[in-house]
C-alpha positions in Angstrom: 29.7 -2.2 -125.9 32.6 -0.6 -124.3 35.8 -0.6 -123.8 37.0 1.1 -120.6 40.8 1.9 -120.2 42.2 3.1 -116.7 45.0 4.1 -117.5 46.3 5.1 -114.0 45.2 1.9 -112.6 46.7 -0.1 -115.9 42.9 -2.0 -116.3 41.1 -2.8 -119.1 37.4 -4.0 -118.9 35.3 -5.1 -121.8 31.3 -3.9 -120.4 28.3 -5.6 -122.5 24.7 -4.8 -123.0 22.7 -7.9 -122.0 21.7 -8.9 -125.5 25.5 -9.2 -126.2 26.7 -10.9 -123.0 24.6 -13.6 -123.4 26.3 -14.0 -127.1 30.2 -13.5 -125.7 32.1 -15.7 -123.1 33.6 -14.4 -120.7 37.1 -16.2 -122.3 36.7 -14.6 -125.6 36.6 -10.9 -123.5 39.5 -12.2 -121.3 41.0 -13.3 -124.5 40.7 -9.3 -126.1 41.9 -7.6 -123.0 45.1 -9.8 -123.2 45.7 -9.1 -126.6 45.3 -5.6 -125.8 47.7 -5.8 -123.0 49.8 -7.0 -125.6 49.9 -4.3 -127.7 50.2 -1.6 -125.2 53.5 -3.1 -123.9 54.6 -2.8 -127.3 53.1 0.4 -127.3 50.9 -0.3 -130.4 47.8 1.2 -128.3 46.0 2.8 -131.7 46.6 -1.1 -133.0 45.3 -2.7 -130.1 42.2 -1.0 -129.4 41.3 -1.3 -133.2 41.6 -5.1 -133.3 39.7 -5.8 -130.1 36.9 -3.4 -131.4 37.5 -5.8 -134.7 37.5 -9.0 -132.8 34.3 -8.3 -130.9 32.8 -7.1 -134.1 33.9 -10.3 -135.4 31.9 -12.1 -132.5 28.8 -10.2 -132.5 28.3 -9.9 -135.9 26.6 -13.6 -136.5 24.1 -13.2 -133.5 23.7 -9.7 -134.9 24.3 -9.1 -138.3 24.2 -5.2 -139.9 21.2 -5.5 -141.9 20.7 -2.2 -143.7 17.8 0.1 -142.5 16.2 3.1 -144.6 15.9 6.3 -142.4 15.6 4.5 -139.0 15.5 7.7 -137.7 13.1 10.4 -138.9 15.6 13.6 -140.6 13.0 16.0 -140.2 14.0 19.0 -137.8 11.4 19.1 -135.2 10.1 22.6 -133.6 9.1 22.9 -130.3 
């Protein structure tokens, strides 16, 4: 996911990977960059980019829940 703030232009846009979009409406995004317009009139910006990142966690965590992995990634240097 991310979250993509112009802040000349004043936008906020909310980009998916596939696997995710087809989990999120598009009202549930429209409904985080309004909450984040919220905040940054208030100028709470820290605040409201941690609760969309909190509210889309929210979301996405039942379709894809954090299930613990040991050493996904090999820690082994490798020399080329």
């Amino acid at each position: 996911m991310l979250i993509y703030l112009n802040l000349s232009d004043r936008a906020i846009e909310i980009y998916l990977d596939r696997g995710a979009a087809r989990e999120v409406a598009q009202t549930q995004l429209d409904d985080i960059v309004k909450q984040m317009e919220i905040a940054f009139a208030d100028k709470k910006f820290v605040e409201g980019v941690c609760q969309a990142f909190r509210s889309l966690a929210a979301i996405l965590s039942k379709p894809f829940p954090n299930k613990p992995v040991q050493d996904p990634v090999p820690n082994t240097p490798v020399v080329l």
